[in-house]
C-alpha positions as CSV (number, residue, x, y, z in Angstrom):
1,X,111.2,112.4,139.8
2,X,110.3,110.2,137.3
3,X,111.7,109.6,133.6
4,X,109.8,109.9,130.6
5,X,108.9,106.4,129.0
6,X,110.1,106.2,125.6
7,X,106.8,105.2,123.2
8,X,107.3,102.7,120.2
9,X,105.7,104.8,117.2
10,X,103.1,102.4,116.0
11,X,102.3,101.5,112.0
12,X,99.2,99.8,110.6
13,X,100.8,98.0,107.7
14,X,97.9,96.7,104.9
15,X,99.1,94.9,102.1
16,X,96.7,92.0,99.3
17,X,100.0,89.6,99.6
18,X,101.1,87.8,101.8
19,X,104.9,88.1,101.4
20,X,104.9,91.9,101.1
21,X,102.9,92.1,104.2
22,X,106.0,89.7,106.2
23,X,108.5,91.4,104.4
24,X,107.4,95.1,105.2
25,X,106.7,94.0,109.0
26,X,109.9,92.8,109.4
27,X,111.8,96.2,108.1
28,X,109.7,98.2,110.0
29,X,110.3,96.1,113.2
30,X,114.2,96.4,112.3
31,X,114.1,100.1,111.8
32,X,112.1,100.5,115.6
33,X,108.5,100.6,114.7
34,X,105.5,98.5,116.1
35,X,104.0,96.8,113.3
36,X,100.5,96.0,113.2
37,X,100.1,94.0,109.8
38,X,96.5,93.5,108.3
39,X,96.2,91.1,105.0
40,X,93.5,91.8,103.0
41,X,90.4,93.5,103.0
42,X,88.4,92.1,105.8
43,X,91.4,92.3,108.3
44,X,92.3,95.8,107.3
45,X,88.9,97.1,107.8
46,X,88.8,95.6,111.8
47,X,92.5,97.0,112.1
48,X,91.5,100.6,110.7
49,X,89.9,101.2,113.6
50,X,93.5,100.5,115.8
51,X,95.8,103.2,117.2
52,X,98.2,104.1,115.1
53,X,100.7,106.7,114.5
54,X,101.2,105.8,110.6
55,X,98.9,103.9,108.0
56,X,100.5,102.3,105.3
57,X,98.9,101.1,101.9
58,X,101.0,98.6,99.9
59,X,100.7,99.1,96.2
60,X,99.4,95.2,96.3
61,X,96.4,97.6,97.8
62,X,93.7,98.1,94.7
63,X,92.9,101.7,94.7
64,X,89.7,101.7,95.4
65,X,90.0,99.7,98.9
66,X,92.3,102.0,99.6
67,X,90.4,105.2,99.1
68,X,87.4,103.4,101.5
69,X,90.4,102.1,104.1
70,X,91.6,105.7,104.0
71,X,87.9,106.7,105.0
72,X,87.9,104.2,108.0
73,X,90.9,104.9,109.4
74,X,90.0,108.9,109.2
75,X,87.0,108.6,110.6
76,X,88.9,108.4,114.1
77,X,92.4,109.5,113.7
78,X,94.2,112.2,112.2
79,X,97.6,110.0,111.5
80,X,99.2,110.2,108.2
81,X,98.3,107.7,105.5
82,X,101.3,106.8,103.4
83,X,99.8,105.4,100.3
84,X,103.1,102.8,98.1
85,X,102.7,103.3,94.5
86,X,102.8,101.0,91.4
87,X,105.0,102.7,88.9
88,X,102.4,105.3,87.3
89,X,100.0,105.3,89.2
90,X,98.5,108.7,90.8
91,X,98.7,109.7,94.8
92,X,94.9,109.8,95.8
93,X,93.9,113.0,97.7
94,X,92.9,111.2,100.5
95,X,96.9,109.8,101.5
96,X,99.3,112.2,103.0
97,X,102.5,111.0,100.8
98,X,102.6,108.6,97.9
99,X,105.5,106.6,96.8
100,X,107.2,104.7,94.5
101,X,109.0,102.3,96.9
102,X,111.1,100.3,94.7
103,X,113.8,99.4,97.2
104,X,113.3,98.3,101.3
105,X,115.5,101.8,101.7
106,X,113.5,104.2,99.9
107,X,110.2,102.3,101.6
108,X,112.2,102.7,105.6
109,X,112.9,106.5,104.6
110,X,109.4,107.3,103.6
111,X,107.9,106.0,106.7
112,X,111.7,108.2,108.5
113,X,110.5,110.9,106.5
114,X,106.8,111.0,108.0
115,X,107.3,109.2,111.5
116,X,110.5,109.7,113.0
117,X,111.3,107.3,116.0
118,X,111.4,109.2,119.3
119,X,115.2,109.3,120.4
């Protein structure tokens, strides 16, 4: 009989800067995720058309690309979008859950909160 193969829950990551985008891939590698990270607008748009089992928007992520990204990445999966807020600024109604991520924790526990790891 055979076992069931644990699966790594993948994340599309987008962020504008560059630090943010290392920074987030590295938590969400700590915390058991497979990160794939896009940097700007012409990578994200290729890597919107990846697998993934989550699609985050950093808040370095103008609104408007992300309403289009969002519109990409729907046009073949059905994933969550977690959309990172600047402070005051509105979820759009295209992203599952918006957030004011001030600290690496509350970011981790957002992406906890939608995507738990497999045990």
């Amino acid at each position: 009989m055979r076992g069931k193969v644990a699966r790594t829950e993948r994340v599309l990551c987008i962020s504008w800067e560059p630090n943010l985008a290392i920074t987030r891939r590295m938590l969400l590698g700590r915390a058991g995720y497979e990160v794939i990270s896009a940097l700007g607008e012409a990578e994200a748009r290729l890597l919107c058309m990846d697998d993934a089992d989550l699609m985050v928007l950093g808040h370095s992520v103008p609104q408007d690309k992300k309403q289009i990204l969002i519109e990409l990445f729907r046009r073949h999966s059905p994933a969550p979008v977690l959309s990172l807020l600047r402070a005051g600024q509105r979820k759009l109604p295209q992203a599952t859950v918006a957030v004011e991520a001030v600290q690496p924790e509350d970011f981790i526990q957002a992406v906890r909160n939608i995507l738990p790891l497999s045990a």
